[in-house]
N, C-alpha and C positions, 0 to 999 in steps of 0.2 A: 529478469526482463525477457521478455518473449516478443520476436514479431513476424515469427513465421517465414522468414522470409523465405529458404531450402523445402518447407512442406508443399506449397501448394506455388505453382509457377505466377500464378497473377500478385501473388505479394511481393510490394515494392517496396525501398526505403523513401516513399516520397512523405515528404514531410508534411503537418499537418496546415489545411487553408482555413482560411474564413468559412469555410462549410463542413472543417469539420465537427462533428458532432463527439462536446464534450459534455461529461456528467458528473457535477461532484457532487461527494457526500460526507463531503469533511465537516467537522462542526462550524471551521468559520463560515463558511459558505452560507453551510445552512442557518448559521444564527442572525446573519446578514441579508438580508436580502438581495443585495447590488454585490455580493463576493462571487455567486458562480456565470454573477452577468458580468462581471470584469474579464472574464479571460474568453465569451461566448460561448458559455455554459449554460446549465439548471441544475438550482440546487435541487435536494433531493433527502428528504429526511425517513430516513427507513429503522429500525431497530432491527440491527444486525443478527443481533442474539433470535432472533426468530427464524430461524433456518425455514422454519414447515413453510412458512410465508414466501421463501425468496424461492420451492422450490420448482414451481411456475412460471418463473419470471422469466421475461423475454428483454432485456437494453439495447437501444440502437444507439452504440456510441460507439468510435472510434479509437478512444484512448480508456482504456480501464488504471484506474491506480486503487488498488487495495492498502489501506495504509489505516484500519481500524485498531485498537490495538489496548490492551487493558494490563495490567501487573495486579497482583497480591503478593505479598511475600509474607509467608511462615515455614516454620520448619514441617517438612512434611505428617510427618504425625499430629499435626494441629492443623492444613491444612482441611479447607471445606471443602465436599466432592461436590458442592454443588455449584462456587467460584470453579472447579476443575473444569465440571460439564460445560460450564459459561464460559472460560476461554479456549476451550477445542472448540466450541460452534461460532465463535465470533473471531477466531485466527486460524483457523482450519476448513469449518464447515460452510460459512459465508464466504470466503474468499473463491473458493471452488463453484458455488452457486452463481457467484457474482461472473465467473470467468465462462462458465457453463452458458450462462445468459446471454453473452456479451457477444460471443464466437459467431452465431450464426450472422449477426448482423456483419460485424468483421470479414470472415470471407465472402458474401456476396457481394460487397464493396470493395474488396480486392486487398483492403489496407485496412491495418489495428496495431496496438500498441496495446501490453497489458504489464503493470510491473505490480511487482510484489514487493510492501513495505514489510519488515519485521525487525523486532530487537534482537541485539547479538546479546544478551545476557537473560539467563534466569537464577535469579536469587535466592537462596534461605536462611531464615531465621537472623533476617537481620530489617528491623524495625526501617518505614519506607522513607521515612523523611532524613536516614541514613545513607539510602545506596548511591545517591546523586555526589556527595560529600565526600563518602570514606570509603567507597567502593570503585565507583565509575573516574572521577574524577582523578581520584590519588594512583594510578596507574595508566592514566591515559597522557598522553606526549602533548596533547591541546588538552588545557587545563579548564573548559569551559563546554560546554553541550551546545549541540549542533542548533543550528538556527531553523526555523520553518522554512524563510527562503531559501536555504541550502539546500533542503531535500527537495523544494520544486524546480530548482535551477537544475539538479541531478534530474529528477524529471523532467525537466523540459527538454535537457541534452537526448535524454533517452529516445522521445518520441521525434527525437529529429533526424534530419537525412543524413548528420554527423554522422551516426550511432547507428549506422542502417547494416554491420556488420557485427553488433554489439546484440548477442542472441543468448536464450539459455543460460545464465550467466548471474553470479549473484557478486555485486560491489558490496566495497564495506565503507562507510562514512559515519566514524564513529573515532574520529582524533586518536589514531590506532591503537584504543583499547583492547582490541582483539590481536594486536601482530606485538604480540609479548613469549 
């Protein structure tokens, strides 16, 4: 999570109003019409995997959350390089775009919030309707997978004036599958 707050002296941790300008592009939003006008948003249906497309782009929003995100699992020697290409450009090369986009609107308002969604695991050769089961689950201390509204309540903390020392910094919420 990033919000500048040390780089440039007019970032503040003020939290976000009624004017500020949010943008989602999560699937519920977008497959909803009324999901990115509940929280004073606009959806935003973009295909990620299109890098050449986003690399123009201008966003005027105040809170970015990158939180696209795709799995394959096979063993490397059967994986496809062309699944590979597709998840460097839509966990790698879109996120950067999207951030890239986003900045300038961000410091001429003096205020932004950008967090970065990703999985703590990459798997192989282990069939997918497996990893949730006999992988994630059976070594994690919460025996059940995180909720959606867990991760926006995590964001919501974030882009608040709570969280206005909370820079740089990657959390882990993932029922401490990782602190093994």
């Amino acid at each position: 999570m990033s919000n500048y707050a040390g780089r440039r002296q007019r970032w503040t941790a003020t939290p976000p109003t009624a004017s500020t300008r949010w943008r989602c592009v999560c699937e519920a939003c977008v497959s909803r019409t009324d999901g990115a006008a509940e929280i004073g948003g606009e959806a935003w249906a973009v295909d990620l995997s299109d890098t050449a497309a986003l690399e123009g782009l201008r966003l005027e929003c105040d809170v970015l959350v990158n939180n696209a995100g795709i799995q394959r699992v096979a063993p490397i020697h059967e994986f496809v390089p062309e699944d590979f290409r597709l998840i460097q450009r839509l966990m790698l090369e879109a996120p950067f775009l999207l951030i890239r986009a986003a900045l300038p609107h961000m410091y001429a308002g003096g205020w932004g919030r950008i967090i970065n969604v990703s999985s703590a695991h990459g798997l192989h050769g282990i069939p997918e309707d497996e990893v949730v089961e006999k992988i994630m689950l059976t070594r994690s201390a919460v025996k059940r997978m995180g909720e959606p509204d867990e991760v926006a309540a995590l964001a919501a903390f974030l882009v608040s004036d709570d969280a206005g020392m909370v820079t740089g910094t990657s959390l882990t919420m993932d029922g401490a599958w990782t602190a093994q």
